[in-house]
TORMAR-800433 format. One record per residue (C-alpha): x, y, z; residue in three letters. Coordinates in pm, whole numbers, padded with zeros to 5 digits, always signed. Each point is the difference from the previous one (the first is absolute). Example, Ala and Ser with C-alpha at 12.3 -4.5 7.8 and 13.67 -1.06 7.14 Angstrom:
# TORMAR-800433
+01230-00450+00780ALA +00137+00344-00066SER 
END
This chain:
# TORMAR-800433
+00000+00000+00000UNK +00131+00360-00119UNK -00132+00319+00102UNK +00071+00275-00259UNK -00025+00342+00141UNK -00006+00294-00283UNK -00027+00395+00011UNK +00231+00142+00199UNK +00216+00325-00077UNK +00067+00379-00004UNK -00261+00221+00089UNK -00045+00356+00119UNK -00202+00040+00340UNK -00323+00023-00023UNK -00016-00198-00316UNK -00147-00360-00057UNK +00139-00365-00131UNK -00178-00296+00014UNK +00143-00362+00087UNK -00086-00335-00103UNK +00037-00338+00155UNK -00070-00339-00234UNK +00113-00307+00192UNK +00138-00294-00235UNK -00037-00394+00041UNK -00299+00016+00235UNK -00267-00237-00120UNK -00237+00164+00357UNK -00108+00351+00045UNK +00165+00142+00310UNK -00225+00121+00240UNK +00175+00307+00093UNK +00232+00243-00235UNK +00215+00259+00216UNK +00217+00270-00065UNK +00278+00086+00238UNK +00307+00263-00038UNK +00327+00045+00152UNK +00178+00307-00014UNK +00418-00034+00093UNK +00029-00024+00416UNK -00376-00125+00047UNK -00161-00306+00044UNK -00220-00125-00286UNK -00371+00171+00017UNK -00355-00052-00060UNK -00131+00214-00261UNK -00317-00196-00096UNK -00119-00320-00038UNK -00319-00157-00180UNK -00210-00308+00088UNK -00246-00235-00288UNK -00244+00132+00150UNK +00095+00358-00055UNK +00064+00104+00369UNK +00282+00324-00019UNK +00249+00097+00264UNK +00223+00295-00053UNK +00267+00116+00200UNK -00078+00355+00203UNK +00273+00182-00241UNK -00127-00081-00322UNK -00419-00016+00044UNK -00185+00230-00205UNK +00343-00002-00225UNK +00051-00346-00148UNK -00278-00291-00098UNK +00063-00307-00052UNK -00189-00260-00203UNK -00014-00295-00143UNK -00101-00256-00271UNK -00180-00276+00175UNK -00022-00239-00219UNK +00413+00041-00065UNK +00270+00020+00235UNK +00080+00317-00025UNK -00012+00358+00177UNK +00027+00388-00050UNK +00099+00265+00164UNK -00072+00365-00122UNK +00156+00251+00184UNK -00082+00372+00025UNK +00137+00319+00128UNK +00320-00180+00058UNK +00240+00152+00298UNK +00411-00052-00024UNK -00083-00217+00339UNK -00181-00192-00244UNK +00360-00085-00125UNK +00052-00387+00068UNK +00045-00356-00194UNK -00379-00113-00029UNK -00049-00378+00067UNK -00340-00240-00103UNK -00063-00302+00159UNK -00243-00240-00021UNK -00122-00183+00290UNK -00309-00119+00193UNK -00286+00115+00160UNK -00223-00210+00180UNK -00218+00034+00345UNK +00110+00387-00023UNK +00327-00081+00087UNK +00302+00052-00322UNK +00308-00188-00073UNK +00269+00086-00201UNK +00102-00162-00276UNK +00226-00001-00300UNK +00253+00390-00039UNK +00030+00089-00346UNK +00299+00248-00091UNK -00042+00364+00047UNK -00068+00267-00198UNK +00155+00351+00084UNK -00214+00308+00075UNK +00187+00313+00057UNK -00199+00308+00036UNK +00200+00322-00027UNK -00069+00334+00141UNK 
END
């Protein structure tokens, strides 16, 4: 299974990019799709993650900012992000994991893709 995360690059702040997520080899739809980011010196971050059913959590930073969707009938994931902020600035991680009697579970990491959001 390969996760192939696309999207990522140069931007001015308060401008938008949008990021994809396809995961590869997976005959069975993951249950959850997440993005995460880590910027250099910080621990790997929530941003937002996506159940089947639809059920959205964003992180505090990025609500009203960045959606995420999804196709559910694929295994894959978007995130569109608005009015980005240099803090914004980080490698952006998907993962596809689990969700099941409201608790998640990480799963597979796919590579990175660079954001960097100057001022």
């Amino acid at each position: 299974v390969q996760l192939q995360a696309s999207g990522g690059g140069l931007v001015q702040a308060g401008g938008s990019l949008k990021l994809s997520c396809e995961v590869f080899g997976s005959p069975n739809i993951y249950s959850l799709m997440s993005w995460y980011r880590q910027s250099p010196g910080k621990e790997r971050e929530l941003v937002a993650d996506i159940t089947y059913r639809g059920k959205i959590d964003y992180a505090d930073p990025v609500k009203g900012r960045f959606t995420i969707s999804r196709d559910l009938t694929k295994n894959e994931a978007d995130l569109q992000m608005s009015d980005l902020k240099p803090e914004d600035t980080a490698v952006y991680y998907c993962n596809a994991g689990d969700y099941g009697a409201g608790e998640k579970v990480l799963g597979q990491w796919g590579r990175g893709t660079l954001v960097t959001v100057s001022s």
